[in-house]
C-alpha positions as CSV (number, residue, x, y, z in Angstrom):
1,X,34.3,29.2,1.9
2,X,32.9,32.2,4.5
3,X,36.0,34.6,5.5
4,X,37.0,35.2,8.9
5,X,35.1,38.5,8.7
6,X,31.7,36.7,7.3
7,X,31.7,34.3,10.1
8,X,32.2,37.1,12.7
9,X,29.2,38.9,11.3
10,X,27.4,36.0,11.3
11,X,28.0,35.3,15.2
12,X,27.3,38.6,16.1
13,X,24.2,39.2,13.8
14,X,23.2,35.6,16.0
15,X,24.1,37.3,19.2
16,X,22.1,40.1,19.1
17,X,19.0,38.4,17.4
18,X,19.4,35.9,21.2
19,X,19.6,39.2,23.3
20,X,16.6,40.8,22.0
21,X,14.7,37.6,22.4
22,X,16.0,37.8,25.7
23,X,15.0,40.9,26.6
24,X,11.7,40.2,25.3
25,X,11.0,37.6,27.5
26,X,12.4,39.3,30.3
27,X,10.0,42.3,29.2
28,X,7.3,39.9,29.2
29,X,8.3,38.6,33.2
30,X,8.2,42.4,34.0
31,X,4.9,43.5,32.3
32,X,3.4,40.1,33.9
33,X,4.3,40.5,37.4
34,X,2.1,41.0,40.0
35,X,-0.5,41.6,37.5
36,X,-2.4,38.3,37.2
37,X,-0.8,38.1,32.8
38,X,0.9,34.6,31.9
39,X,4.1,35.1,30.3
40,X,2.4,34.1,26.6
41,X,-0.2,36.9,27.6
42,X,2.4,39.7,27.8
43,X,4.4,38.7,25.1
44,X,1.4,38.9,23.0
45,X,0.5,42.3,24.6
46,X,4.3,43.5,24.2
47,X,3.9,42.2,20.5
48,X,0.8,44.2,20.1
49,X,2.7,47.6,21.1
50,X,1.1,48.2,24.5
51,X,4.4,49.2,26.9
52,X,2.2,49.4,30.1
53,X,-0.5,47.0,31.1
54,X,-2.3,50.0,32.7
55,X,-3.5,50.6,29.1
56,X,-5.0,47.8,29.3
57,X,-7.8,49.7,32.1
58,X,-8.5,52.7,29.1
59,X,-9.3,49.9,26.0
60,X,-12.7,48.3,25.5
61,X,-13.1,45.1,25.5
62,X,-13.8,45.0,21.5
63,X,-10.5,46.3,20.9
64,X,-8.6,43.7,23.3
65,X,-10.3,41.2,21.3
66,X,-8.9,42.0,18.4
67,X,-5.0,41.9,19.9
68,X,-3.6,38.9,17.8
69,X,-2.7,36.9,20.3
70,X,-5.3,37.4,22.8
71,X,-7.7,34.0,23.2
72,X,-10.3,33.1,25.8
73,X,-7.7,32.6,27.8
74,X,-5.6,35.8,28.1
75,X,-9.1,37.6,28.0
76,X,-9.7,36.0,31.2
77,X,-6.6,36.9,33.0
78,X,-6.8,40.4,31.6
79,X,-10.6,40.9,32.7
80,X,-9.4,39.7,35.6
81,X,-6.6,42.0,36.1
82,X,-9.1,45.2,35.2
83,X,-11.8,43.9,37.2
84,X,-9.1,44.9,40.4
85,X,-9.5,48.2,39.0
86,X,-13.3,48.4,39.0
87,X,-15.0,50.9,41.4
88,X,-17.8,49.1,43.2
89,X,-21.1,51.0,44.2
């Protein structure tokens, strides 16, 4: 039978193991917004180790392809959210 002690370490191991999935997503909402980047697209980003989504303007395509994570889809949304940043003749 767990202690008293055990069973608290336990819940609060749980706890924080919640927040940071929290914060993740809420990480996510933030990188996303306003940018065009589903919630799956950031996370994967996020995962990935980019912090800004402005990085996202100074990587080739190649490299963005290789993000685990990063299907046809999210490749849409992010060539989407560079081609904002394009400079037109």
């Amino acid at each position: 039978m767990a202690s008293l002690k055990e069973i608290t370490q336990a819940a609060l191991a749980a706890k924080r193991t919640i927040s940071k999935e929290m914060l993740r997503h809420e990480d996510a909402r933030a990188f996303a917004r306003g940018r065009g980047l589903s919630q799956s697209t950031a996370e994967s980003l996020i995962a990935h180790g980019l912090d800004l989504p402005e990085r996202l303007l100074f990587m080739t395509e190649s490299v963005i392809q290789e993000i685990p994570g990063v299907g046809e889809t999210a490749l849409a949304e992010i060539r989407a959210y560079r081609a904002r940043f394009e400079q037109k003749d």
